[in-house]
N, C-alpha and C positions, 0 to 999 in steps of 0.2 A: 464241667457245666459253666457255661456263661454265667456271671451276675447279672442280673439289669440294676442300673447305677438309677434314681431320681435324679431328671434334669433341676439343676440348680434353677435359681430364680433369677441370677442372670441370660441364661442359657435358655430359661423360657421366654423373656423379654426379645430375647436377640431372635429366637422363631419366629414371635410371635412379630416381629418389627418385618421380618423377612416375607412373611404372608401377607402384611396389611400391602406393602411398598408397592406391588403393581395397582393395584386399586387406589391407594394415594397419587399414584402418579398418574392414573386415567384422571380423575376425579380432577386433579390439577389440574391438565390440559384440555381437562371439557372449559372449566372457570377463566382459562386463560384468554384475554388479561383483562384484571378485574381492579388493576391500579397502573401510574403511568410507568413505562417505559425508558431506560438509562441506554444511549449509546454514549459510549467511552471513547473517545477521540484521542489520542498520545500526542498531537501539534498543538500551536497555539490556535485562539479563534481569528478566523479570515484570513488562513490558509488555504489551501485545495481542500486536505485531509477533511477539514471542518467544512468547508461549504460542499463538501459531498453527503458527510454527515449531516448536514442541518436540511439538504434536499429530500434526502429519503427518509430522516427522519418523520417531514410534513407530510412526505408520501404514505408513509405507515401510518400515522394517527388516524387518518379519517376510516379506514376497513378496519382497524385493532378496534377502532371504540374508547382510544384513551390518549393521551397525549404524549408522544414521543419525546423526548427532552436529552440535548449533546450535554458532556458531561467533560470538556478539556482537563485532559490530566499529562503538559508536555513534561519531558523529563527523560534521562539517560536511553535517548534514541526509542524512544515510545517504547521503550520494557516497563516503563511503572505503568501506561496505561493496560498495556497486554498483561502483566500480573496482575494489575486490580483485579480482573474480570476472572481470571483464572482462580482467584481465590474468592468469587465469589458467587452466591448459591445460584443451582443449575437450575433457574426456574424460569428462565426465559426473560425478567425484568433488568437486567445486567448485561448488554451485548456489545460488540466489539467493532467497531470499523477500523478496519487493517489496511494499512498498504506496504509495502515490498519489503520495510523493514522486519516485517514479522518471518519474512522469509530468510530476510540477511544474517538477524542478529544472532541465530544460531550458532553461526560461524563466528562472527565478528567478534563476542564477546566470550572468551573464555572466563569460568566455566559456562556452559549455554543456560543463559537465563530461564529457560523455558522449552519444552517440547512441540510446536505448533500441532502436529499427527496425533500426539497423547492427548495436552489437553486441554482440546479447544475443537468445537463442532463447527466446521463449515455449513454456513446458510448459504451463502452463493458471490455470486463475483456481480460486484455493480459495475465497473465499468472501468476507462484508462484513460490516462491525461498522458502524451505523448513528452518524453526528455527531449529539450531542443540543446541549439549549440548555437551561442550569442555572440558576435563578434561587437569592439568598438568600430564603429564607422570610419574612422580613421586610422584603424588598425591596416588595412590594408587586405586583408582578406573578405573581398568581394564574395566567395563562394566556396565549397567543401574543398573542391579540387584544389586549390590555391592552398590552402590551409595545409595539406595533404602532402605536397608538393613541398613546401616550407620544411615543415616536421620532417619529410627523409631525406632533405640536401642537407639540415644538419639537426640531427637527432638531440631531443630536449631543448631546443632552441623556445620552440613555443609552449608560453603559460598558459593554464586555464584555473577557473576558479570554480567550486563548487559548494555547496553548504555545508559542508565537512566529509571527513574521510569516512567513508564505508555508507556514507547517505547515497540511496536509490543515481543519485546523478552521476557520482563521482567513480561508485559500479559498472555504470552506463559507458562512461567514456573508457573506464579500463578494459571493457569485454571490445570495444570498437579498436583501440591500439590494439586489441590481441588479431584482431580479426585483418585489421590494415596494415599491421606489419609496421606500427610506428610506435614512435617514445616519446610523449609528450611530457611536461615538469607541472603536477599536481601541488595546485595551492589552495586550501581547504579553509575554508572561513566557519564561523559559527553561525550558520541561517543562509538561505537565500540569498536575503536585503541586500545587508553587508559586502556579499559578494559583487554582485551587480554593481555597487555603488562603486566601489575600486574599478573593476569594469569599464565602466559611464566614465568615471575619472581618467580614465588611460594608466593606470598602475599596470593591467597586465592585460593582452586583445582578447581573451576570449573567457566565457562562463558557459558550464553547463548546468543549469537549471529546468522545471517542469515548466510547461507551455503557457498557465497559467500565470507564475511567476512574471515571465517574460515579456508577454502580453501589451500592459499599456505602454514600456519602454519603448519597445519596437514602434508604437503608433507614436511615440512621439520624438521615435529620430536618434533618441540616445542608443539602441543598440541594433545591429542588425542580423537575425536570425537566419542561420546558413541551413542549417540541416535539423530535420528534426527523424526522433530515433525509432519513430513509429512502421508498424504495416503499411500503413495507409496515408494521406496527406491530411494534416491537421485542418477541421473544418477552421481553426481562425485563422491558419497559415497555408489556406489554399495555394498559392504561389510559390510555397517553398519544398524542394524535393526530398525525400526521405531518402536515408542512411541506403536503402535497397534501391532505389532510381540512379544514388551517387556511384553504382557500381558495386555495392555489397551484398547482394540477392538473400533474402533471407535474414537479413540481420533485424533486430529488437530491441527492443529496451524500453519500455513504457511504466510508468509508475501506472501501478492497478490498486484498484480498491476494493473493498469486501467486509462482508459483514461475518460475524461469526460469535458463538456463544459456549460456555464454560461446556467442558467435555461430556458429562453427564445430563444434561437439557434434557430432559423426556425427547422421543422422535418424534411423537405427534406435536410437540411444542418449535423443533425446530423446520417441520414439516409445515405447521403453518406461516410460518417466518418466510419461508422460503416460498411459498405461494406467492404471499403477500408483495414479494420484495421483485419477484417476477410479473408483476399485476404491475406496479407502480414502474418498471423498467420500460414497459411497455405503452407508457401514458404519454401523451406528446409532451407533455408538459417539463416532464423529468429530463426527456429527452432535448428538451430547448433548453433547459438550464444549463445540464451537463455540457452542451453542444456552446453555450455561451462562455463558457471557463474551459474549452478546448478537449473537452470531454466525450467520450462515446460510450454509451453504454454497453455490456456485454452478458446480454442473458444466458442461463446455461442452468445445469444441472450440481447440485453440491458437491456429486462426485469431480463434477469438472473443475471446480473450484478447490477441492480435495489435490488434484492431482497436479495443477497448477501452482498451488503453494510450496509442492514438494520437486518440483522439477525447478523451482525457481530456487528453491533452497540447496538442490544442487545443483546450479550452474553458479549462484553466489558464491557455495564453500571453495570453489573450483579458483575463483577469480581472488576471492580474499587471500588462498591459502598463497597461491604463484606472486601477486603482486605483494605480500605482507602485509596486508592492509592491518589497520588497529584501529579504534575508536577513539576519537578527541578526549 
């Protein structure tokens, strides 16, 4: 004969928490949000990262009902701003704006800081700023071809600079030597700026940075933009051919951006994120801004965003592991 044991009074707490939780979490997601809104930014401010965050966050305030507010947290390749969020509660007031690194640094940093697929819910993919490829003006490469042509008459000959090793740029050029059958000599600086500014100076002819970045240089003569790593032709760099026009069909490389929130979120909490965040994708407005800093927007489904982080995460492990890249 069985005994029946009385459940302890811990043991009935833990039912009883077990019954209340989907009703707590309706009741949540009905209330939501009934206070302001944290996106978590890992750059500093008046970067891309952050002027994408600070678009969409103005885009969300006015349909949420409450005020959206960027939250810069830069540090060890935006792992501290991706673990803030990660460890903090799944209630939708805590969210993420991601870019390529969140894909990278799986690989980049042993042991992996973090699981993107475990834990962390895709709300959706905002949109891409295209990798360009910056020549000094005086450097002598007029265009890809040239550059191209250089690099295989004598292999490492040509420098390039990037905001450091295993940053979304510096990935970009290594997947394009893979592709073009070249070996270029990788000199990694801490930031953009810096980079450029060597650049500008003539220390070494070429940077790869985001479009952004590049931007007012180029309009003012300091540097001149040969290629850029997009699908498509950068609305500020209509005149300049992409990596696939230069002969590489198919080839990529765009720093993307995205939102995303702690793995647990209620689904009707990141269901209305995701609404939301597709409502504002579609506003001209969002689109002029993004379109002003080199940006296009890219609506989709979560799952597509889902599946894009993890294809990106394996085409980075792929490049980190062959070329050995390491973190500064």
């Amino acid at each position: 004969m069985t005994r029946f044991t009385a459940p302890t009074r811990r043991q009935w707490l833990g039912l009883n928490a077990a019954l209340l939780a989907p009703g707590a979490a309706l009741a949540q997601s009905a209330s939501y949000p009934d206070r302001p809104v944290k996106l978590v930014v890992g750059y500093p401010a008046g970067g891309a990262v952050d002027i994408v965050g600070r678009t969409i966050g103005q885009a969300l305030s006015g349909p949420l009902g409450q005020s959206v507010v960027v939250d810069n947290k830069p540090g060890a390749g935006s792992n501290i701003a991706i673990k803030s969020v990660i460890d903090s509660p799944a209630d939708g007031y805590t969210l993420l704006v991601a870019a390529n690194a969140l894909a990278a640094n799986m690989s980049l940093y042993q042991p992996a800081p973090f699981d993107a697929e475990r834990d962390l819910a895709p709300i959706g993919l905002i949109g891409r700023v295209p990798v360009v490829l910056a020549v000094n003006p005086a450097s002598g490469f007029n265009s890809l071809a040239q550059l191209i042509a250089a690099a295989k008459n004598k292999p490492g000959s040509v420098n390039y600079a990037t905001p450091g090793n295993g940053s979304t740029p510096h990935l970009a050029v290594e997947l394009f030597e893979r592709a073009a059958g070249l070996q270029l000599s990788h000199v990694p600086y801490r930031g953009g700026g810096p980079a450029i500014t060597d650049v500008i100076g003539g220390q070494l002819p070429m940077v790869a940075v985001n479009a952004l970045e590049a931007l007012p240089h180029q309009k003012a003569g300091r540097l001149r933009v040969i290629a850029v790593l997009s699908a498509r032709r950068s609305p500020i760099f209509p005149e300049v051919p992409t990596i696939a026009e230069s002969g590489f069909a198919g080839f990529e490389a765009s720093v993307w951006y995205g939102l995303l929130a702690p793995a647990a979120t209620p689904k009707a909490i990141v269901s209305r994120l995701h609404g939301e965040l597709q409502k504002a994708l579609a506003s001209k407005d969002v689109r002029d801004k993004l379109a002003a800093v080199g940006g296009e927007v890219n609506p989709g489904s979560s799952e597509d965003f889902a599946r894009l982080i993890r294809s990106e995460q394996q085409r980075y492990e792929k490049a980190i592991r062959s070329g050995n890249i390491a973190p500064d």
